[in-house]
C-alpha positions in Angstrom: -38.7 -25.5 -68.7 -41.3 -23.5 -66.9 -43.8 -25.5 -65.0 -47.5 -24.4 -65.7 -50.5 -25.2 -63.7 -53.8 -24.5 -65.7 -57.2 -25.6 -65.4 -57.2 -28.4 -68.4 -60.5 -29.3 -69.9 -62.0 -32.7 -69.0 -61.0 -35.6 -71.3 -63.1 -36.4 -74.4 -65.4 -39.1 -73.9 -68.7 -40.0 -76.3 -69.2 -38.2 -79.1 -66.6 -35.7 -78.4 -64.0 -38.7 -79.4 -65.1 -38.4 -83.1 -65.2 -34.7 -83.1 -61.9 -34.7 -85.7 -64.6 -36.6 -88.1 -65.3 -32.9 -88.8 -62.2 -31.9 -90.4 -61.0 -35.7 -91.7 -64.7 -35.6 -93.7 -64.4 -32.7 -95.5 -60.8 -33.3 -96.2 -60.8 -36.6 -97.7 -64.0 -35.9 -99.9 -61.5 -32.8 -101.6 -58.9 -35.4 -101.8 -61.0 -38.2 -103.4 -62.5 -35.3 -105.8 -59.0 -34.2 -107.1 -57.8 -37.7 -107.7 -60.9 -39.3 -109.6 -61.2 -37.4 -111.8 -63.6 -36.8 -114.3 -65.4 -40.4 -112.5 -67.2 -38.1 -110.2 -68.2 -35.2 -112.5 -71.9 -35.8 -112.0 -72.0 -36.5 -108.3 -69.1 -34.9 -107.0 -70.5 -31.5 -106.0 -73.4 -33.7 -104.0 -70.2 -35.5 -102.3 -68.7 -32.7 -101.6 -72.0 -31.2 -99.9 -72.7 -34.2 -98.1 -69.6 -33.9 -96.4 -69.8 -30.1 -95.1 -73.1 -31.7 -93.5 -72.0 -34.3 -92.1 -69.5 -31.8 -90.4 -72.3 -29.9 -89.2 -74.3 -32.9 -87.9 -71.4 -33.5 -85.6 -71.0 -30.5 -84.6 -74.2 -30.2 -83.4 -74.5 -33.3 -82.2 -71.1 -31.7 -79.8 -72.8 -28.3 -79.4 -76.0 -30.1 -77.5 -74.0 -32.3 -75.3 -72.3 -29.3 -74.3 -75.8 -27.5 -73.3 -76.7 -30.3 -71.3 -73.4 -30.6 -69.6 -72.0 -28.1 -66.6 -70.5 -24.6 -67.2 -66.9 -26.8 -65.8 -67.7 -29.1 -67.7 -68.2 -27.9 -71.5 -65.0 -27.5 -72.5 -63.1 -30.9 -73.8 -59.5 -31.9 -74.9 -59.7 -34.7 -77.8 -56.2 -35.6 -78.0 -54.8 -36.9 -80.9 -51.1 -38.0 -81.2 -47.5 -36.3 -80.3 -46.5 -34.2 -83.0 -43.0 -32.8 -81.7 -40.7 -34.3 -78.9 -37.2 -32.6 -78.7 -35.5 -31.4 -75.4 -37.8 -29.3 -73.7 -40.7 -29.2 -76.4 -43.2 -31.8 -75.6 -45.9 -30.3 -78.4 -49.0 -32.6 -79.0 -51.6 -32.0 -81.6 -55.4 -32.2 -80.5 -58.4 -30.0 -80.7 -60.6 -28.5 -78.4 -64.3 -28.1 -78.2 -64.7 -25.5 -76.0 -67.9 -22.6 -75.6 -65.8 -20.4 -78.4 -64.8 -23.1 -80.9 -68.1 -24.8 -81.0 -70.1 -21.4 -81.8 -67.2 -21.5 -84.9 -67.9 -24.8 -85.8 -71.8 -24.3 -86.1 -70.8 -21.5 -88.4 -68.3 -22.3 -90.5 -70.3 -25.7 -91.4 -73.9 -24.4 -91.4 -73.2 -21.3 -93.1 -70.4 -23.4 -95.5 -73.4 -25.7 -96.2 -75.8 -23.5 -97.3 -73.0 -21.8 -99.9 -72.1 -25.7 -101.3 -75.8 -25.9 -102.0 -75.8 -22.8 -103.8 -72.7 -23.2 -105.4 -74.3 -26.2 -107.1 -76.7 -23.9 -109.3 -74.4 -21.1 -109.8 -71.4 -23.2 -110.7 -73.8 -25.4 -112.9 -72.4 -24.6 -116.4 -68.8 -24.6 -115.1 -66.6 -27.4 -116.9 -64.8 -27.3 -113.2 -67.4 -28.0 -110.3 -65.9 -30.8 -109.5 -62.5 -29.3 -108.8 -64.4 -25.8 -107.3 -66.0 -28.3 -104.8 -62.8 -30.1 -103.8 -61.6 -26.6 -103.0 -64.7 -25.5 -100.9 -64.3 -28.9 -98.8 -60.3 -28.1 -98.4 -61.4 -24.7 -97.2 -64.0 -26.0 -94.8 -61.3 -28.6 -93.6 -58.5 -26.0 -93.3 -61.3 -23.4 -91.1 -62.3 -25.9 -88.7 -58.8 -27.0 -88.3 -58.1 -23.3 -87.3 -60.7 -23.2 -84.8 -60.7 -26.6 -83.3 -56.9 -26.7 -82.7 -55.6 -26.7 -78.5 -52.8 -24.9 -80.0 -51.0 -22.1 -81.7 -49.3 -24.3 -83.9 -52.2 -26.8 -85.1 -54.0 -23.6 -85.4 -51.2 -22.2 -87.4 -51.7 -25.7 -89.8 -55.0 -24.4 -90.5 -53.8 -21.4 -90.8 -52.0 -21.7 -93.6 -54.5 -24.0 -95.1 -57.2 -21.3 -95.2 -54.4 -19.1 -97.1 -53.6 -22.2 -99.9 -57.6 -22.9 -100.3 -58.3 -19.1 -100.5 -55.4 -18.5 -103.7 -57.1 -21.5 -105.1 -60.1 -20.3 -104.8 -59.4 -16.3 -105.6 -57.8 -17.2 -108.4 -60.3 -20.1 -109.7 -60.9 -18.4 -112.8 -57.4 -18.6 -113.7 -57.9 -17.8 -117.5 -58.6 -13.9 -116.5 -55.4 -12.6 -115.7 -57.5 -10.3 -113.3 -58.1 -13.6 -111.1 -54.7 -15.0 -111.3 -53.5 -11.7 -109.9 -55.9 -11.4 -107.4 -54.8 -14.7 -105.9 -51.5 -13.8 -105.6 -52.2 -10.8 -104.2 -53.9 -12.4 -101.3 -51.4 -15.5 -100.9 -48.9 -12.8 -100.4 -49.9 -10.3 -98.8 -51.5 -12.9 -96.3 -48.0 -14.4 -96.0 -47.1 -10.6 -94.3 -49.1 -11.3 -91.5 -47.9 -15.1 -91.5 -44.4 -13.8 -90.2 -46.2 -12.1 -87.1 -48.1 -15.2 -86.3 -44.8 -17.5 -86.7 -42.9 -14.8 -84.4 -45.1 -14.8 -81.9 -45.4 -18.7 -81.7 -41.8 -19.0 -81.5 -42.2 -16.5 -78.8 -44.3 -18.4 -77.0 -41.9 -21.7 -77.2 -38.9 -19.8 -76.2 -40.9 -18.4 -72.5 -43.7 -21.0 -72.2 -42.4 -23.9 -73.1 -45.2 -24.6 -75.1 -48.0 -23.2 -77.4 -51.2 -25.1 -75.9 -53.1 -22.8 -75.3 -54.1 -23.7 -72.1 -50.3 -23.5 -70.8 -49.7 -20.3 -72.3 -52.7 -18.4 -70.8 -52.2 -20.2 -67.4 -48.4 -18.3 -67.5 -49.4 -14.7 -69.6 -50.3 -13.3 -66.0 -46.9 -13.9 -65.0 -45.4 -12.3 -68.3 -43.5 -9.7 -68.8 -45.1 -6.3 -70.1 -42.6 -5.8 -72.9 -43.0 -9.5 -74.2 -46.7 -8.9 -73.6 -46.8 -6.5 -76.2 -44.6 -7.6 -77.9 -46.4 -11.2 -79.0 -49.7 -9.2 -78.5 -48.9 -7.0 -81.8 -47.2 -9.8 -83.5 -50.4 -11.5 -83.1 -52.4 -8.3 -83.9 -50.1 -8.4 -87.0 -51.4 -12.1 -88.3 -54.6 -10.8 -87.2 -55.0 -7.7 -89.5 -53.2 -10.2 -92.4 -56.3 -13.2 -92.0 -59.2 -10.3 -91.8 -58.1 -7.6 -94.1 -57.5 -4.9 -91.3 -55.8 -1.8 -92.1 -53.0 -1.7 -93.0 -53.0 -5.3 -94.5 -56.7 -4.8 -96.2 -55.4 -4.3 -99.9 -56.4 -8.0 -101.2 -59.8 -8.0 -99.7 -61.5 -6.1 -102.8 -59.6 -7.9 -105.3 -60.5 -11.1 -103.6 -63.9 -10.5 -105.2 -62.6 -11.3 -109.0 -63.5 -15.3 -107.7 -66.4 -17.1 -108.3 -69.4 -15.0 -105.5 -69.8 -18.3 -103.6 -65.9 -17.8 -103.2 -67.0 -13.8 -101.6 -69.8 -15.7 -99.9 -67.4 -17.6 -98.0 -64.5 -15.9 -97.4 -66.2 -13.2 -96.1 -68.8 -14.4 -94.1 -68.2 -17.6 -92.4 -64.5 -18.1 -92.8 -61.4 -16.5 -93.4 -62.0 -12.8 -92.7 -63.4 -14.1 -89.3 -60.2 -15.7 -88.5 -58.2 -12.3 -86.8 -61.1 -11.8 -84.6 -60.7 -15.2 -83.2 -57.4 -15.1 -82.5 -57.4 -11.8 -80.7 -60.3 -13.3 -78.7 -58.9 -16.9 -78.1 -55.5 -14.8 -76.9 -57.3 -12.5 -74.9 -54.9 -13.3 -71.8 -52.3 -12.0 -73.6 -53.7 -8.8 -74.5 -54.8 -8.2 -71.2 -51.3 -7.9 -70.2 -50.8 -5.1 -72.4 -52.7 -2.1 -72.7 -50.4 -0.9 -75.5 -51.3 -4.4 -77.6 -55.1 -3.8 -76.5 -55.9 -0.2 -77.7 -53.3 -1.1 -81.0 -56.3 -3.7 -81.5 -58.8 -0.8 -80.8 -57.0 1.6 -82.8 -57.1 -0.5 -86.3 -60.5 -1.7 -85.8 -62.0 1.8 -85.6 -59.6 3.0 -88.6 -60.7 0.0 -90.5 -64.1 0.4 -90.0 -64.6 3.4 -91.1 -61.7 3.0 -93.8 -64.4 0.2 -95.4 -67.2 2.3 -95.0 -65.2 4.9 -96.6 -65.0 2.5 -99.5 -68.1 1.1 -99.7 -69.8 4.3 -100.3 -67.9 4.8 -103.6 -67.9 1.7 -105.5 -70.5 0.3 -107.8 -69.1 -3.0 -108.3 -72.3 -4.5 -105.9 -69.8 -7.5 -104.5 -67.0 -4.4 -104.2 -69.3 -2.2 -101.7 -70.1 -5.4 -99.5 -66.3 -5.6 -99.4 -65.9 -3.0 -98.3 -68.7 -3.5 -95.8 -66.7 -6.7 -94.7 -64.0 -4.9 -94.1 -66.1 -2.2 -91.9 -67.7 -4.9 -89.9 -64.6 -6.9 -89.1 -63.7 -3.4 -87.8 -66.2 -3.6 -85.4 -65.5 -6.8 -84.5 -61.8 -6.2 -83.6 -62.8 -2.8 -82.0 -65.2 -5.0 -79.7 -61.7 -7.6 -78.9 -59.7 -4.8 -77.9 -62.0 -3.7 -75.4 -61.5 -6.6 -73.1 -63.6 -8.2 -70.9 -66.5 -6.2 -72.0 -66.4 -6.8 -75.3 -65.3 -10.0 -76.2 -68.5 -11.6 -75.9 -70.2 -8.7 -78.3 -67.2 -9.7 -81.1 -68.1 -13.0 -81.0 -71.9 -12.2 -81.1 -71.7 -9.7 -84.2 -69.2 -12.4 -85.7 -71.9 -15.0 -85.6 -74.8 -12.6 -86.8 -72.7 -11.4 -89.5 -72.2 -14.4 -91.0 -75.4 -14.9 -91.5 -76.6 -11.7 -93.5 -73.3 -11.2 -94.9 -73.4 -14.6 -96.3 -77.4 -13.7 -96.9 -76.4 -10.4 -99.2 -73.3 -11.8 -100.8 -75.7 -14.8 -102.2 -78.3 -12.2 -102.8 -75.5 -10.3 -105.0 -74.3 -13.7 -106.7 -78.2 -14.1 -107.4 -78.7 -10.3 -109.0 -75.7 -11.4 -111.3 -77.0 -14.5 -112.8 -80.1 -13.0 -113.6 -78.3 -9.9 -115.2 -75.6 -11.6 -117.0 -73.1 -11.3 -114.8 -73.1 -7.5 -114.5 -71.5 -6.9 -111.3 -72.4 -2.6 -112.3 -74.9 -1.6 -110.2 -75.9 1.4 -112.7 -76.9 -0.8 -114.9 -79.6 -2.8 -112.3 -82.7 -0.3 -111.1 -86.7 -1.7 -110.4 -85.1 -5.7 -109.9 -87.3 -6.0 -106.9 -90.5 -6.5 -109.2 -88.3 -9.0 -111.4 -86.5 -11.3 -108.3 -89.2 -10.9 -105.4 -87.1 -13.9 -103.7 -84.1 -12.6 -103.9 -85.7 -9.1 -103.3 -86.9 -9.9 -99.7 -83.9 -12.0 -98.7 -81.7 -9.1 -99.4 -83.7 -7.0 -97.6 -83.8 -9.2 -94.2 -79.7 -8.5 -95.0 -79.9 -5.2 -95.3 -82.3 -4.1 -92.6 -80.0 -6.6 -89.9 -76.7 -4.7 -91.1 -77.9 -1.0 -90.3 -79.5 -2.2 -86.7 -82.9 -2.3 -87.8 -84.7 -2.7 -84.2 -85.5 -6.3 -84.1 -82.8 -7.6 -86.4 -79.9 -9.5 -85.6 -77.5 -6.3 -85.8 -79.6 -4.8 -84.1 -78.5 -6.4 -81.2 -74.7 -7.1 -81.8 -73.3 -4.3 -83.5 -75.2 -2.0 -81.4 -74.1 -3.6 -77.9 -70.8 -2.9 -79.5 -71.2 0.7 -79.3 -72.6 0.9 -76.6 -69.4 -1.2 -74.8 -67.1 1.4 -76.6 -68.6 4.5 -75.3 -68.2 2.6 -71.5 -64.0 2.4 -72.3 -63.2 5.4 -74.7 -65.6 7.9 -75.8 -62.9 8.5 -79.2 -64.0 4.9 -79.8 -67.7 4.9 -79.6 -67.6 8.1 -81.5 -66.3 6.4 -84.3 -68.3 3.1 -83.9 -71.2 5.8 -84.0 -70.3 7.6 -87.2 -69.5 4.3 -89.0 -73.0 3.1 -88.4 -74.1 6.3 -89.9 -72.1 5.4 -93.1 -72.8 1.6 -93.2 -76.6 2.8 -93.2 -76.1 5.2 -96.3 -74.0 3.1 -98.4 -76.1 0.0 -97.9 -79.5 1.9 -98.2 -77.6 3.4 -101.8 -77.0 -0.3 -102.4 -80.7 -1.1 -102.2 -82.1 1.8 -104.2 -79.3 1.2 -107.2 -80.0 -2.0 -107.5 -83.8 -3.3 -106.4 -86.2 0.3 -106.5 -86.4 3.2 -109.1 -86.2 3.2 -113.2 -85.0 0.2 -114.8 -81.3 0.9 -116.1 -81.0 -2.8 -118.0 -78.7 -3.5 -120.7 -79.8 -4.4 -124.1 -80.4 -8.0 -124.3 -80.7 -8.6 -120.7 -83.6 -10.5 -119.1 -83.4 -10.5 -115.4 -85.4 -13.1 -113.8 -85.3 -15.5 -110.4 -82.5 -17.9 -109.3 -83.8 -21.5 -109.5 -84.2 -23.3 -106.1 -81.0 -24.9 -104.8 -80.0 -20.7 -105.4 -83.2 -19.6 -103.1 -83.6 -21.7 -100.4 -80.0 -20.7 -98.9 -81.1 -17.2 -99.3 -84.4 -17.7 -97.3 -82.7 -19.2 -94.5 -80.0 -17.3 -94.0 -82.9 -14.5 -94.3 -84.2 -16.4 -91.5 -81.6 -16.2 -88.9 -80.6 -12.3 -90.6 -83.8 -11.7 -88.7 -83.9 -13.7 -85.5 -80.3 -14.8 -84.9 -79.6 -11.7 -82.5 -82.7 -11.9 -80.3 -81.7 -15.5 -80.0 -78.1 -14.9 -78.7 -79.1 -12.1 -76.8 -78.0 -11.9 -73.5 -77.5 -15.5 -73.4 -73.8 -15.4 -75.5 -72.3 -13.3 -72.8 -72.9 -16.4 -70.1 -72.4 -18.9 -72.4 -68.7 -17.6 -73.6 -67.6 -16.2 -70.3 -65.7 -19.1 -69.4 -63.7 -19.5 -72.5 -63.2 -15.6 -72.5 -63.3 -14.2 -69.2 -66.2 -12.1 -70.8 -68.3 -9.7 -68.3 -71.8 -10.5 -68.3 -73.7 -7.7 -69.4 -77.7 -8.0 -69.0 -78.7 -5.9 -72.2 -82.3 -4.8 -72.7 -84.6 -4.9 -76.1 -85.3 -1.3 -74.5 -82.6 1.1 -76.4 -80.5 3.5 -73.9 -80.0 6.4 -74.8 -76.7 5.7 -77.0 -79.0 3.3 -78.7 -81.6 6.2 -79.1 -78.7 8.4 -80.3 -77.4 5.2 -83.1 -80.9 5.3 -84.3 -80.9 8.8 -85.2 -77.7 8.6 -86.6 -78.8 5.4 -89.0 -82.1 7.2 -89.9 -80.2 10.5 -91.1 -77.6 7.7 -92.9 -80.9 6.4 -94.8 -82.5 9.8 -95.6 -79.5 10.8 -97.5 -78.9 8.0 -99.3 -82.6 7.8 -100.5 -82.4 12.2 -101.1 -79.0 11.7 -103.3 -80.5 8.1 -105.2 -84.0 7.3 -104.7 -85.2 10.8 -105.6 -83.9 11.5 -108.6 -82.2 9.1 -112.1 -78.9 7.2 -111.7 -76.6 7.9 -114.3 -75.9 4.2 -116.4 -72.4 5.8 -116.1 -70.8 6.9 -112.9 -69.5 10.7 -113.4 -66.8 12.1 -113.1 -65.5 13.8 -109.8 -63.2 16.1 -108.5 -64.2 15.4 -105.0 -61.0 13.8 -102.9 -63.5 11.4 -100.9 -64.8 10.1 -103.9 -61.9 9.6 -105.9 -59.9 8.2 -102.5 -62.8 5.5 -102.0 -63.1 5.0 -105.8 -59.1 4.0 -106.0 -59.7 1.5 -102.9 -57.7 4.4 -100.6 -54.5 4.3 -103.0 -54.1 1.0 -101.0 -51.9 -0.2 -103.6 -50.1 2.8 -104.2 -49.0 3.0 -100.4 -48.3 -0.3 -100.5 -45.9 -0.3 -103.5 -44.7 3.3 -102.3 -43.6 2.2 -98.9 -42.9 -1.9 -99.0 -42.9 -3.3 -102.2 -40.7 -0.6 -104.8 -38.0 -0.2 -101.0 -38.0 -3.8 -101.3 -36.4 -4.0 -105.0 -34.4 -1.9 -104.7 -33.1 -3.2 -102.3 -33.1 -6.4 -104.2 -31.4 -4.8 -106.7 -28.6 -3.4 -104.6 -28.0 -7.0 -103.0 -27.7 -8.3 -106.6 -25.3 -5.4 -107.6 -23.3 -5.9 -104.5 -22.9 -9.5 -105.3 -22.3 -9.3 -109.1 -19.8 -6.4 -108.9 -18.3 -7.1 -105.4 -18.6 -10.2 -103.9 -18.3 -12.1 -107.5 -16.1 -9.5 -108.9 -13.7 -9.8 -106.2 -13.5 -13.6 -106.2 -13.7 -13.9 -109.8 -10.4 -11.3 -109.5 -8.8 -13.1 -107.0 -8.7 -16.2 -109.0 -7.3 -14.8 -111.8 -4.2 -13.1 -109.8 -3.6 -16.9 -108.8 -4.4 -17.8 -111.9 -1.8 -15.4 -113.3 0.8 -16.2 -110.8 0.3 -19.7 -111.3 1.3 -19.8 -114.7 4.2 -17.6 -114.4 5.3 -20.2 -111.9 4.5 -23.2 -114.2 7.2 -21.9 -116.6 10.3 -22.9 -114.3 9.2 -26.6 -114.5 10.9 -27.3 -117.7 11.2 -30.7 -117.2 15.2 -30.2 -118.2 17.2 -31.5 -115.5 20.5 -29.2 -116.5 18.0 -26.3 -115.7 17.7 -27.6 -112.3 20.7 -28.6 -111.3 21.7 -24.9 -112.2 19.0 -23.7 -109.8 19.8 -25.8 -107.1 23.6 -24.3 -107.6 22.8 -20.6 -107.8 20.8 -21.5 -104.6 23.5 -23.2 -102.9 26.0 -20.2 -103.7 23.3 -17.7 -102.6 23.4 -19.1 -99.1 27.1 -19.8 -98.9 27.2 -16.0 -99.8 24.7 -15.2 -96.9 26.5 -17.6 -94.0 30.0 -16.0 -95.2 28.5 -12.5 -95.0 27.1 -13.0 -91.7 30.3 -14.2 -89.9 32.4 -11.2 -91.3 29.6 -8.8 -89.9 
């Protein structure tokens, strides 16, 4: 067993002590929910909302003892019992609130808690709130499992929790076949990445000795470069699985057939954020490999602009913020692979993100309960006049995900293109163009669906949200606005002790590759309002013979590559295991048996039960050896 010497945070005392009150809350409230029964129909969505903030009391209870407390001081072990003692494994489970999983925490409930209060007026008519709530509060429980854990294989737990509570979820509406499908799709193509994350943990056991993660990046300096890269892309592998990352990005638009609250949190505050911090919570790993660093690099750029790609094409309005999801994460995991420099900037457009992602996704599941559920943005046009709420709050999303100046992209995703131009100019390049596109297909977004001629179906009335729908939207408008001038600068120094992350004083003054992203966002808006705002949008999209178009309208034949290269290789070779065993394995057993079988009987005919028959044997023997002896001696 390798002996590790690390730096181990200080020992929970306080508050900290009841930090596992976060996940236990949230947890038992879904248990109680899906075993009462229809006894808590009428309150059970409050319950279930109460719980997510009492999470996020907590954890801000945690997150402002830690401001008050030394830089070497801030972050804290909470053990909580021995999990697994056999021979050389001593592996305990605990969590740890350190600078990165607090940030999480603040998220995932404050962000979770704003989509429970929403979810109670858009799920109001459902027959199944109660059980959709029990769901949310699993999911909530299984996130902050994930990113409270002190080590790879808690965090795995939660994990795989995220993975059950999103198929439930997905798939809630399990009468359209669409939706069962869906979650499927997800639980196994999620499952894909799974394997890398087990691999890697095994890994891990078999050099470390353990998965804390304070043992294993105490030893990754000491590791060698093969098995460097080799857990680092195993990770990577999880990674791309969790946050829909190219090549494993195929569920992520189908994941939309769920409920929008579902979108709302999968893609903002939860699940898709999970890759991003894993890469960034391994970061010694990935240090020790550049090969496993610029892999990370190399799908975040393709993956950004593969969901930019996407999200110009659709107009299914949850379908292009998908996509945008999916570009974003991009950024995110471009940021991680850049090291040092850019871990703090992941984190930071992770956090701002979430808040106008989760703003816009609401704003979307708003637009669709005052339009019937149409999800077709050709059939929305002149809404703003109709939904001024949901109007305004959708454009606080909006203006933060193109890097308005002043909004909270502004500052995250823009750092993060800056950062990439400092390590590869290929990679800022791209970071560059994608902000382009994210600007074009967002603005498009806008026009179809808020400005212009109205394109309403017959029998359609569009009108406002009630309350319990609005007043998420206007604060998460809030912090779409000011959340990145409030993290500026002071993120880098407040995660560089969990990270390693270089501080990186950043100004509100742009540089000149800021000047150059602005020119490249304003020419990504001026088409987009040349080709929509200035002249009628067809009710029906038309028909094109244009490969971009019909590659982003067909989700980049993700499913076709998929089933070309993995899934129709895999039956058949299925099927040839199954042939093997039925015509060759089974055959020749089944054939072996009957020889005996045969021989068997041929030999059950000498026992005749006649004792003259076997005294006449026993003669002829007895002669036949005689003969033999006599033989012998005359030779």
């Amino acid at each position: 067993m390798i002996t590790l010497e690390a730096l181990a945070p200080v020992a929970a005392t306080g508050m900290f002590s009841y930090a596992w009150l976060m996940i236990a809350t949230p947890a038992v409230v879904a248990a109680i929910l899906l075993l009462f029964g229809s006894i808590l129909d009428r309150i059970g969505h409050w319950l279930a909302v109460a719980a997510v903030l009492f999470s996020f009391s907590i954890a801000a209870c945690l997150f402002a003892q830690q401001l008050q407390s030394a830089p070497d001081a801030r972050a804290v072990a909470v053990p909580m019992f021995e999990w697994i003692t056999t021979g050389m494994w001593h592996i305990s489970a605990g969590l740890l609130v350190d600078q990165l999983s607090i940030l999480f925490a603040l998220l995932v409930t404050g962000v979770g808690a704003l989509i429970h209060i929403y979810s109670v007026g858009y799920m109001a008519h459902d027959e199944r709130r109660r059980r959709f709530f029990a769901y949310l509060n699993l999911f909530i429980a299984a996130m902050l499992t994930l990113v409270l854990a002190d080590n790879y294989l808690v965090l795995f737990v939660g994990w795989e929790g995220v993975g059950l509570a999103s198929y439930l979820l997905i798939g809630f509406w399990q009468h359209k076949p669409s939706a069962a499908a869906a979650g499927t799709k997800a639980f196994v193509m999620n499952r894909v990445g799974d394997l890398g994350m087990t691999m890697a943990i095994m890994a891990m056991l078999a050099l470390f000795g353990s998965s804390a993660f304070t043992a294993v990046n105490a030893a990754a300096p000491h590791l060698d470069p093969f098995w460097a890269t080799t857990i680092g892309l195993l990770l990577l592998l999880g990674a791309c699985g969790k946050s829909a990352q190219v090549p494993l990005q195929a569920w992520l638009l189908d994941a939309m057939e769920g409920p929008t609250p579902v979108s709302a949190l999968i893609h903002a505050a939860t699940m898709v954020t999970a890759g991003v911090y894993l890469v960034v919570r391994s970061h010694a790993i990935f240090e020790m490999s550049s090969a496993a660093s610029t892999a990370v690099v190399v799908v975040g750029c393709v993956t950004l602009l593969a969901g930019a790609w996407i999200g110009t094409s659709k107009d299914d309005i949850k379908k292009v913020l998908a996509g945008s999801t999916m570009s974003q994460i991009g950024y995110m995991m471009l940021a991680a692979g850049l090291g040092p420099v850019g871990y703090a900037f992941a984190i930071f457009h992770l956090l701002t993100h979430g808040f106008f992602k989760a703003n816009m996704f609401l704003g979307a599941g708003s637009v669709m309960h005052g339009m019937d559920d149409d999800v077709n943005m050709r059939h929305y046009g002149g809404l703003a006049k109709v939904m001024k709420v949901t109007f305004w709050t959708f454009a606080m999303g909006y203006l933060a995900i193109i890097g308005f100046p002043g909004f909270a992209g502004y500052f995250s995703k823009d750092h993060i293109i800056e950062a990439a131009f400092e390590v590869s100019t290929v990679a800022g390049v791209t970071a560059l163009i994608g902000a382009g596109i994210t600007a074009f297909y967002m603005t498009r977004l806008m026009v179809m669906t808020f400005l212009g001629e109205r394109r309403w179906r017959e029998k359609v009335h569009p009108h406002e949200s009630p309350w319990v729908m609005t007043v998420p939207l206007i604060i998460l408008a809030f912090f779409s606005v000011v959340a990145g001038a409030l993290m500026n600068n002071w993120i880098q120094e407040w995660l560089e002790p969990a990270t390693g992350a270089h501080v990186q004083e950043t100004s509100l003054v742009p540089s000149p590759i800021g000047w150059a992203t602005l020119l490249v966002v304003a020419s990504g808006i001026a088409l987009a309002w040349w080709i929509f705002g200035t002249k009628p949008v067809p009710n029906v999209a038309p028909a094109s013979g244009n490969p971009f178009t019909v590659t982003g309208r067909n989700d980049l034949f993700g499913d076709l590559i998929n089933d070309t290269l993995v899934v129709r290789p895999t039956l058949a070779v299925s099927r040839g295991v199954v042939t093997g065993d039925d015509r060759i394995i089974d055959a020749g057993a089944d054939g072996l048996a009957g020889v005996f079988s045969g021989l068997s009987s041929q030999a059950r005919r000498l026992q005749t039960g006649q004792v003259r028959a076997y005294a006449l044997t026993m003669t002829i023997g007895v002669v036949l050896v005689g003969a033999v002896l006599i033989l012998t001696q005359l030779a």
